[in-house]
Structure formats: C-alpha cells, structure tokens
N, C-alpha and C positions, 0 to 999 in steps of 0.2 A: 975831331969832327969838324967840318968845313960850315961857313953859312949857309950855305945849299943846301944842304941836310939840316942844317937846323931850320933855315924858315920852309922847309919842305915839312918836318915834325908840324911846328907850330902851325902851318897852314892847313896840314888836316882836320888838326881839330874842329869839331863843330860849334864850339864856344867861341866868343871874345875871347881875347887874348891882349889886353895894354897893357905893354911895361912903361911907367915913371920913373925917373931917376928920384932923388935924394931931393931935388929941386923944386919937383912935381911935373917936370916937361916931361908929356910923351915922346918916348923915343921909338918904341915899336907900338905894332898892332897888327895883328894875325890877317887874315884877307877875309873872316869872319869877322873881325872887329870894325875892318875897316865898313865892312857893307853895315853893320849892328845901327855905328853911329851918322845920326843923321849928316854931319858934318866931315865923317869919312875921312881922307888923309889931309884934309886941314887939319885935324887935332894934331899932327907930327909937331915937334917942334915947339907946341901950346902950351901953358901951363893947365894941365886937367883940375886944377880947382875954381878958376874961372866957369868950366864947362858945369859947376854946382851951383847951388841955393847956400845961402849961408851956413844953415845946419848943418848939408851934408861937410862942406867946405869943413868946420867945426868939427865934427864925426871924423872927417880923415886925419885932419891934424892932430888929433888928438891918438889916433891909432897908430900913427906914423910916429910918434914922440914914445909911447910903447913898446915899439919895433926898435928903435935902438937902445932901449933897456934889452931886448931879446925876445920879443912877440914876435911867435912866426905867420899866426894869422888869425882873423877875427872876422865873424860873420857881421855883414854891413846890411844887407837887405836878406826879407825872408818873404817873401809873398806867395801866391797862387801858381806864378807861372816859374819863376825861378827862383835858388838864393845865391846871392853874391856876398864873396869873401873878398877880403881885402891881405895880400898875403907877403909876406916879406922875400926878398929875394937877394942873396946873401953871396959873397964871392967862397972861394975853397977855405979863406981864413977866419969867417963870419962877419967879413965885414958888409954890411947895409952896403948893396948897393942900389936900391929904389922897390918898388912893389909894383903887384899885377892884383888885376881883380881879374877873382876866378868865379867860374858860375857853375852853376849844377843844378839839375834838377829838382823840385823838393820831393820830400818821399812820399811813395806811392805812384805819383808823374810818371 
C-alpha cells in the first residue's frame, strides 16, 4: 500500500491520530490531529512530553516502559467527552516502534 492510501486511511478518521517514535518525537499526525491540537503541525518533529504536565510526562513513561515488556495498550484519560488510550505500535516482528494515542467515545456518547 503506498503513503497516499495510507495518509488517505488515516486522514479520514475523525479522531487524532499522533504517532511517537521510541524517542517520544511526533512523527505523524492525521489532519484531525493536526486541527485537535492547539499547536497543530509544530508538534512534528517535537518531543510530545514537553507538550505535558509532569504527571502526565510520568503516566506515559511509565506506560511506554510496559510497552517494551509487550503492553499493547493502556487507557490514559477517561472523562465525559472522551477516553484516550495510549497504544503500542509494533513493526511485523513485534518490535516497538513508538505509540499513538487513540480516542474513542465513552459509552453511551
């Protein structure tokens, strides 16, 4: 499948969509993500732990350190309007190659 087709997938969606590498640099982000965050396609590039408060900063690290024990994914927020998972993204041999936070509805929404 070509990159056209894939950020064509990913652009549909009506979620964020950032992928982190291993690093924590944003490397993608869907054309809903980009609009989501305030900061838009300056986050490319960025280290997405900067863009937290210490805790959360703490919360991913620690779930990212999980992820290469074999966590494929772990709910990070849960509120009224949505919840966000923080989720591993793995090459064809399981190796870690960075995470997305994925969002969803909560139920009933």
């Amino acid at each position: 499948m070509n990159e056209q087709i894939k950020d064509a997938i990913l652009n549909s969606m009506k979620d964020p969509v950032v992928f982190c590498d291993v690093d924590h640099i944003v490397r993608y982000m869907n054309k809903t993500g980009i609009a989501h965050y305030k900061e838009g396609e300056a986050l490319l590039g960025q280290s997405v732990l900067e863009c937290h408060n210490d805790a959360s900063q703490k919360q991913m690290l620690e779930i990212f350190a999980e992820m290469k024990e074999g966590l494929e994914e772990r709910l990070i927020t849960d509120n009224k309007k949505y919840r966000i998972y923080m989720r591993a993204i793995r090459d064809a041999d399981g190796s870690l190659l960075g995470y997305i936070e994925r969002y969803e509805p909560p139920f009933g929404a």
